[in-house]
Each structure stands twice: as structure tokens, then as C-alpha cells.
Backbone as ProteinMPNN parsed JSONL, in Angstrom:
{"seq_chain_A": "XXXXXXXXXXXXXXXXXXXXXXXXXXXXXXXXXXXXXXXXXXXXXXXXXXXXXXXXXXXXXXXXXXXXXXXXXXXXXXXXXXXXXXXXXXXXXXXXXXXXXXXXXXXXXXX", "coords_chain_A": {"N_chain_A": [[-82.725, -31.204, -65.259], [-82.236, -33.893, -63.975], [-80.863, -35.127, -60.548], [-78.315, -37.432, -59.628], [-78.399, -40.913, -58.828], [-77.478, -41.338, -56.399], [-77.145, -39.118, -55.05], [-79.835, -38.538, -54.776], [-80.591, -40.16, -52.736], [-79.557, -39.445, -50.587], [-80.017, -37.091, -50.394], [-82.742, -37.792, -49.433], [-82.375, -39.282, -47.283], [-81.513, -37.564, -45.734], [-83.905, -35.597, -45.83], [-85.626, -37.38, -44.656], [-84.465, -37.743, -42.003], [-84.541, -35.044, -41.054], [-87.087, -35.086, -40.441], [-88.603, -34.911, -38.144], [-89.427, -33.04, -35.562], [-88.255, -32.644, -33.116], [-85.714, -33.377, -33.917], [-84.793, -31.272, -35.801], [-84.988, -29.264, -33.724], [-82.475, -29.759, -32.519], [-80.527, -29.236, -34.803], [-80.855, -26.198, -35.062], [-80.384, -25.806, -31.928], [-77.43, -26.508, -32.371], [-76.572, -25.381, -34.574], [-76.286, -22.901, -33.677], [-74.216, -22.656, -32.082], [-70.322, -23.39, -32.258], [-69.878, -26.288, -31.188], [-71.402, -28.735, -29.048], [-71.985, -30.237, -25.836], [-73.148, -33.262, -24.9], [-74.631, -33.17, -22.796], [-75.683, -30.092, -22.082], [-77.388, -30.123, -24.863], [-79.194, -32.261, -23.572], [-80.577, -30.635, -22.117], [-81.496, -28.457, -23.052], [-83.744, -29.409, -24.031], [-87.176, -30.69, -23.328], [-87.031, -33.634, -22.786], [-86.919, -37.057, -22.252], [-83.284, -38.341, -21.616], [-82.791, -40.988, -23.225], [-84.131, -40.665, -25.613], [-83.733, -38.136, -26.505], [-80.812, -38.945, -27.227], [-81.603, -41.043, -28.657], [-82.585, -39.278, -31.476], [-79.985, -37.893, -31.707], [-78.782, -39.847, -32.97], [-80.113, -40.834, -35.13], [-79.681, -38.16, -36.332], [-77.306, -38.016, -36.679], [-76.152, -40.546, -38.277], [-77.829, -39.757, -40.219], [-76.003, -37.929, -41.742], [-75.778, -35.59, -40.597], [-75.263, -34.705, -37.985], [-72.211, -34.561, -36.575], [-70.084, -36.16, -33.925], [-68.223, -36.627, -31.092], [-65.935, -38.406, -29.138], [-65.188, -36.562, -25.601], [-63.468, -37.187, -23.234], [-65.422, -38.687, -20.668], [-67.625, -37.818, -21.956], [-70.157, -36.791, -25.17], [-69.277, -34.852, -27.748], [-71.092, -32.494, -30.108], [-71.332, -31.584, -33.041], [-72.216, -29.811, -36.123], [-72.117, -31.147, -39.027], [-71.399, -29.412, -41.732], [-71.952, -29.929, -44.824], [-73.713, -31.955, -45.407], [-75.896, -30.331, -44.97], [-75.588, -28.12, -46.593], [-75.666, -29.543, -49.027], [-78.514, -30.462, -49.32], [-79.295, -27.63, -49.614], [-78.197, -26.655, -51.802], [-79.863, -28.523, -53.326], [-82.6, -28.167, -53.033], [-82.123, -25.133, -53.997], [-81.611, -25.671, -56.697], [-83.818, -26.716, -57.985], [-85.655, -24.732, -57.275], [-84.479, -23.138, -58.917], [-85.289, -24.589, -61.385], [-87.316, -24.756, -62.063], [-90.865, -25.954, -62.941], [-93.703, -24.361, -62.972], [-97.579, -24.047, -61.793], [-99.913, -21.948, -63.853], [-102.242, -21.369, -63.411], [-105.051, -22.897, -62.306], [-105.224, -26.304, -63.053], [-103.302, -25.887, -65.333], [-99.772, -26.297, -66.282], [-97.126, -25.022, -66.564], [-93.437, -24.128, -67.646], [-90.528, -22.305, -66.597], [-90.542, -19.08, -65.514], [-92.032, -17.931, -63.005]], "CA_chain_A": [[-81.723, -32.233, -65.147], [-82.112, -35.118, -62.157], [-79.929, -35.271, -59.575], [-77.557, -38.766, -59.671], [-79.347, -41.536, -57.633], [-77.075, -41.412, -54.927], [-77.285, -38.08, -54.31], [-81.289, -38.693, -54.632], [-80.745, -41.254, -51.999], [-78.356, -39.513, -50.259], [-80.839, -35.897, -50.06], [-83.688, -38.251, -48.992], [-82.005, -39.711, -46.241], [-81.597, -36.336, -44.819], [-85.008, -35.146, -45.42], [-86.303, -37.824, -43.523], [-84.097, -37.2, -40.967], [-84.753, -34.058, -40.414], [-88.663, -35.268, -40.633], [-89.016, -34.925, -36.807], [-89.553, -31.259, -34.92], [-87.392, -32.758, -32.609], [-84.508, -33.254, -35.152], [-84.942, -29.699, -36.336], [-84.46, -28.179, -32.955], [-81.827, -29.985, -32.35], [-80.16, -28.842, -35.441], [-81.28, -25.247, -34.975], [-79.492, -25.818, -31.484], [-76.178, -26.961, -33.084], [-76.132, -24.48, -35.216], [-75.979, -21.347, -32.843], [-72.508, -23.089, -31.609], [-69.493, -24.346, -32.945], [-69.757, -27.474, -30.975], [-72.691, -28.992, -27.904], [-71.823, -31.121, -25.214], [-74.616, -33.75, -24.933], [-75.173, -32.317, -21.202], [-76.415, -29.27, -23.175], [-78.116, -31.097, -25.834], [-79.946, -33.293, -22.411], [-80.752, -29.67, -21.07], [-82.264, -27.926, -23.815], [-85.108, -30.243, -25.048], [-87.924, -31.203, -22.322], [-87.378, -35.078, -23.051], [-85.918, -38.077, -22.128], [-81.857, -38.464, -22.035], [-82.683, -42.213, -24.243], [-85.217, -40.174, -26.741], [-82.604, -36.784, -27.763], [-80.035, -40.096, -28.116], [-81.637, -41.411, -30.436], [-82.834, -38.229, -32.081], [-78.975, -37.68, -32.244], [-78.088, -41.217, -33.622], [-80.808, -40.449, -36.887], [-79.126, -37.294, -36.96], [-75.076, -38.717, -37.217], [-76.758, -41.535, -39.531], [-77.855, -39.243, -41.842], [-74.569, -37.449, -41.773], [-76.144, -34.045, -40.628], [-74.161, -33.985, -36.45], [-70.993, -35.021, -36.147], [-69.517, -36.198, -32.419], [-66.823, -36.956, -30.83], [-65.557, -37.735, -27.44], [-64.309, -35.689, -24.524], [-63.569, -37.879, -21.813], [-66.815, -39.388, -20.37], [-68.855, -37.048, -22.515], [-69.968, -36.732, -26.454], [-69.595, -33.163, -28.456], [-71.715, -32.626, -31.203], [-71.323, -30.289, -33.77], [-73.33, -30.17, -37.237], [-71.906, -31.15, -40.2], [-72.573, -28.491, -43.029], [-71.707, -30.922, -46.138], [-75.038, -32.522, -45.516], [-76.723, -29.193, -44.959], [-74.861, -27.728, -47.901], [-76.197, -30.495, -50.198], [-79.891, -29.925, -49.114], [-79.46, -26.445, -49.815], [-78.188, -26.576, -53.248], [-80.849, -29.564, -54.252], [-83.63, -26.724, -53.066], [-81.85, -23.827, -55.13], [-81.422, -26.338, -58.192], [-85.361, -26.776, -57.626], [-85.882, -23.48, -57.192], [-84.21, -22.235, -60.32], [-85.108, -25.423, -62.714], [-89.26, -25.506, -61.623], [-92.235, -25.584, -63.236], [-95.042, -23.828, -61.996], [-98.908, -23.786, -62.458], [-100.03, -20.579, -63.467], [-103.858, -21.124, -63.708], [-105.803, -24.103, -62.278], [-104.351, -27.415, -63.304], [-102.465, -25.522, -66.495], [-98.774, -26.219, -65.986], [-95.865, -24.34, -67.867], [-92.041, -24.284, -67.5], [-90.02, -21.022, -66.663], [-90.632, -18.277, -64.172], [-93.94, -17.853, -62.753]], "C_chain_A": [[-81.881, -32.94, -63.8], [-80.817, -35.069, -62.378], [-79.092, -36.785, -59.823], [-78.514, -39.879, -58.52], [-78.832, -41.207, -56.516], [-76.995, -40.363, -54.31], [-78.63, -37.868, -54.217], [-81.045, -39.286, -53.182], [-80.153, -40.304, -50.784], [-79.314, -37.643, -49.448], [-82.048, -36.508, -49.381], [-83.855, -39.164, -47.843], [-81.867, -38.597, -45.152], [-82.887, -35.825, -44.998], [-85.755, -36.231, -43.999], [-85.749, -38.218, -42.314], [-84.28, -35.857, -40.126], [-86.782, -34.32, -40.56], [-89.182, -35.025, -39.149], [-88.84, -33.632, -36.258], [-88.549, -31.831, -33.803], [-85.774, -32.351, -33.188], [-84.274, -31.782, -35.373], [-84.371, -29.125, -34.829], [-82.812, -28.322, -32.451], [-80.874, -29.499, -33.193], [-80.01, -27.52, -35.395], [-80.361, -24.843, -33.459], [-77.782, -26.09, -31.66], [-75.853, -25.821, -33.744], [-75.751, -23.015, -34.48], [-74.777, -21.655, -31.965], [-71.428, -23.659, -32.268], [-69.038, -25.79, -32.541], [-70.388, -27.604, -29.649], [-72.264, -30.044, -27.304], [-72.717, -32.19, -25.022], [-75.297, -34.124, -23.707], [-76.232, -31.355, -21.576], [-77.106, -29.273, -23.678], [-79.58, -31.227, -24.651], [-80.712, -31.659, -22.25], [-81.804, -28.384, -21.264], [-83.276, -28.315, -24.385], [-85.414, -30.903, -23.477], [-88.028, -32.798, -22.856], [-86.338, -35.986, -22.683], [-84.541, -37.737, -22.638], [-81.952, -39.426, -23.355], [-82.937, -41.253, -25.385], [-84.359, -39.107, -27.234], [-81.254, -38.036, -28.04], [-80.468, -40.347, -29.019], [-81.743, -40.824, -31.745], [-81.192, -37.829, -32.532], [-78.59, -38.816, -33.562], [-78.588, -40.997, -34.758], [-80.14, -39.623, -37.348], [-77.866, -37.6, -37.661], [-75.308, -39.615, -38.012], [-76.864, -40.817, -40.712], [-76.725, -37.966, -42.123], [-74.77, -35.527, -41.472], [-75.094, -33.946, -38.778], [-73.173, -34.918, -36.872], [-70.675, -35.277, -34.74], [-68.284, -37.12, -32.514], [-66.736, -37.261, -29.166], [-64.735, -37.038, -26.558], [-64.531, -35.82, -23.599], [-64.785, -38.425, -21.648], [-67.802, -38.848, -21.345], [-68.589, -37.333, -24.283], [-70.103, -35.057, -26.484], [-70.374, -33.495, -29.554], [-72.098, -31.342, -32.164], [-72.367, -30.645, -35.499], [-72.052, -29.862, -38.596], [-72.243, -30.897, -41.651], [-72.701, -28.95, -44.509], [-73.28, -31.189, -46.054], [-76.332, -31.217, -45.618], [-76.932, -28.345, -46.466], [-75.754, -28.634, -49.191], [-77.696, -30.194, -50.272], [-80.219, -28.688, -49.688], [-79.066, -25.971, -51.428], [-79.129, -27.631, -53.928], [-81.519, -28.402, -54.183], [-83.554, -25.39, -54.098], [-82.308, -24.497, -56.29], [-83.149, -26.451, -58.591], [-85.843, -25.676, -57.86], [-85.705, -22.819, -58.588], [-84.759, -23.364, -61.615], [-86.661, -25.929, -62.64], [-90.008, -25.406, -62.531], [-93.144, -24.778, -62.467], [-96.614, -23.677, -62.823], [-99.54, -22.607, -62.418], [-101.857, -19.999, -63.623], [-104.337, -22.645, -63.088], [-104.986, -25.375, -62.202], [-103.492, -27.484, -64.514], [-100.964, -25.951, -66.074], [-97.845, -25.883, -67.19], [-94.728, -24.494, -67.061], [-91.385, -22.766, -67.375], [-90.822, -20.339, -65.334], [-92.531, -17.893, -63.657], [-93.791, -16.25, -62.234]], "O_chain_A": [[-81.622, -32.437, -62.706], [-80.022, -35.014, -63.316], [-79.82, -37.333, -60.651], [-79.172, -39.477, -57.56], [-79.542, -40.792, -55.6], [-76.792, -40.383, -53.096], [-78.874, -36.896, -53.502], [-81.514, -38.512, -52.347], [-80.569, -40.792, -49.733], [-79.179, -37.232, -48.296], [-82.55, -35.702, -48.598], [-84.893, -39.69, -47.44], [-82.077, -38.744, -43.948], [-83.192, -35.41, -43.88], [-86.19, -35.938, -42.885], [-86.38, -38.957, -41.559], [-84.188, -35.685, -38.91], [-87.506, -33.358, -40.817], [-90.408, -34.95, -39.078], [-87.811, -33.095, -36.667], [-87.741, -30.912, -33.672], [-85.011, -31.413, -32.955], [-83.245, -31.315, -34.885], [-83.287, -28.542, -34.842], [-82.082, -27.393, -32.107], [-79.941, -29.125, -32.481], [-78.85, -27.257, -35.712], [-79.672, -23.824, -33.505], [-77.049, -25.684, -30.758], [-74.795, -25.26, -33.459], [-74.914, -22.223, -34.912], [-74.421, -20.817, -31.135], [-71.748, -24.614, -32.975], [-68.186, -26.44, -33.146], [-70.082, -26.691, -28.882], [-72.064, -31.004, -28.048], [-73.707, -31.467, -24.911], [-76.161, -34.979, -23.51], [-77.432, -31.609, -21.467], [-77.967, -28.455, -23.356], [-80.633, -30.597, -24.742], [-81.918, -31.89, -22.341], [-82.486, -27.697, -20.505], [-83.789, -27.63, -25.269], [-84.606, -31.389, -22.685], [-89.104, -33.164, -23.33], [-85.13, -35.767, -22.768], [-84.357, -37.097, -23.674], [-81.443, -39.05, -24.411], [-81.988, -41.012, -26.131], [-84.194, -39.102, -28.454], [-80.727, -37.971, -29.151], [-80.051, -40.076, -30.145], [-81.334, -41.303, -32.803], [-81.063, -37.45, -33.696], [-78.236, -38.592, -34.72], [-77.767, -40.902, -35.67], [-79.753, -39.747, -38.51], [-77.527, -37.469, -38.837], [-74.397, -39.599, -38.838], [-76.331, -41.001, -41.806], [-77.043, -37.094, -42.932], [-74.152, -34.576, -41.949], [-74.294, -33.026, -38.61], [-73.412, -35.961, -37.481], [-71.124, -34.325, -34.101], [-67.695, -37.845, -33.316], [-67.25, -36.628, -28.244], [-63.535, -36.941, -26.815], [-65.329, -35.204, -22.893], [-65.324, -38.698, -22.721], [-68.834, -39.496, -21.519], [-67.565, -37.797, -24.787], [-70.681, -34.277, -25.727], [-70.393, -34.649, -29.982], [-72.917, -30.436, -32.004], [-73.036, -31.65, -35.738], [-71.415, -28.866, -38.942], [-72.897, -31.545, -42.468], [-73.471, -28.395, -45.293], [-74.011, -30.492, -46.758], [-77.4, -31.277, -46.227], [-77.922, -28.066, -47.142], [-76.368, -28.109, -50.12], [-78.111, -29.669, -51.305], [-81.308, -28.556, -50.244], [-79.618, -25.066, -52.053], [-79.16, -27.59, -55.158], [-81.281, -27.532, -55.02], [-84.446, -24.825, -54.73], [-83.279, -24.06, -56.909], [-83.466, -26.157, -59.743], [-86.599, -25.622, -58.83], [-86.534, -22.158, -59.214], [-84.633, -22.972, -62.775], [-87.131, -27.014, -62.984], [-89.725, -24.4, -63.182], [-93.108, -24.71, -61.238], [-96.814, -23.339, -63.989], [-99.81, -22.073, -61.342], [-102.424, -18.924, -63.818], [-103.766, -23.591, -63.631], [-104.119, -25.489, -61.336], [-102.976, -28.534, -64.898], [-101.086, -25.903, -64.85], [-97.825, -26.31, -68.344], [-94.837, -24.921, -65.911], [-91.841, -21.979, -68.204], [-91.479, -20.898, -64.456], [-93.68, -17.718, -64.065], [-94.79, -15.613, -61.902]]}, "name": "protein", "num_of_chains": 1, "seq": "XXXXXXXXXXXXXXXXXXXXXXXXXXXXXXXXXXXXXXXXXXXXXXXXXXXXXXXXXXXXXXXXXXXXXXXXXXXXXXXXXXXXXXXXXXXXXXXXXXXXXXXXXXXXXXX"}
């Protein structure tokens, strides 16, 4: 059974958000807190202040961090809806695959 477009659209906006090893660590940082100052953020990745901005901005685009402000500063926590969704397309994948079980043979069901 396919997915609805917009949740096609909608899972493929977050893959290619998370398409960058940057992205990922950043995420991977987020996740081991319930919320990252973007002092923190700056402090933990050897790169430009501009360059983890923008790396955030793809991220809050494709609806994977969330922020907020606190006073002069942003927080940034990860919003698991988007994560969540990723993770049940993959299962749904997972449980509804084909697989090739010889060469270029392809069958349906459990390999």
C-alpha cells in the first residue's frame, strides 16, 4: 500500500534533510537532551557559527528541531513527530518488502 503524497512529500523532505553528516550530528546531539542552547549547538561541531545556522534552519524547515527564544539566545529541541513519521515509513517498508532471493529473481514475503 503507498503512502499518501503528502506524506511522500512530507518523508522526503526529511530525508533530504537529514542528507548531510552534519544534520545527523546535530540531531544525534539534540537528542541526548531535552532542549540545546545554540551556544552548545556553536560548541559542539568544529564549524562556523553561519554554517550549524543554517544546518539548523534545513533542520526547523523540515520540521525535525524545534526553537524558541530565551532572551538573546535560541533553544533547540527535536521534534519527534517528524522523527516518528520516518520511523514508521521504514517499519511499513520493512514489514510490506520484497526481496531478491537469488540474482535478479524477485519475490514478495519474507526473505
Amino acid at each position: 500500500m503507498s503512502a499518501p503524497v503528502s506524506e511522500i512529500d512530507r518523508i522526503a523532505g526529511i530525508a533530504k534533510a537529514l542528507g548531510h553528516p552534519t544534520r545527523v550530528q546535530i540531531v544525534e546531539l539534540l537528542a541526548r537532551q531535552a532542549e540545546c542552547r545554540g551556544a552548545d549547538v556553536f560548541g559542539e561541531l568544529p564549524l562556523a557559527q553561519s554554517t550549524i545556522s543554517e544546518h539548523l534552519k534545513v533542520l526547523r524547515e523540515a520540521g525535525i528541531v524545534d526553537s524558541s527564544p530565551d532572551g538573546p539566545a535560541m533553544v533547540y529541541c527535536l521534534a519527534p513527530e517528524a522523527l516518528s513519521a520516518v520511523a514508521a515509513f521504514v517499519a511499513r517498508i520493512l514489514e510490506e518488502r520484497a526481496c531478491c532471493t537469488s540474482g535478479s529473481a524477485c519475490s514478495t514475503g519474507g526473505c
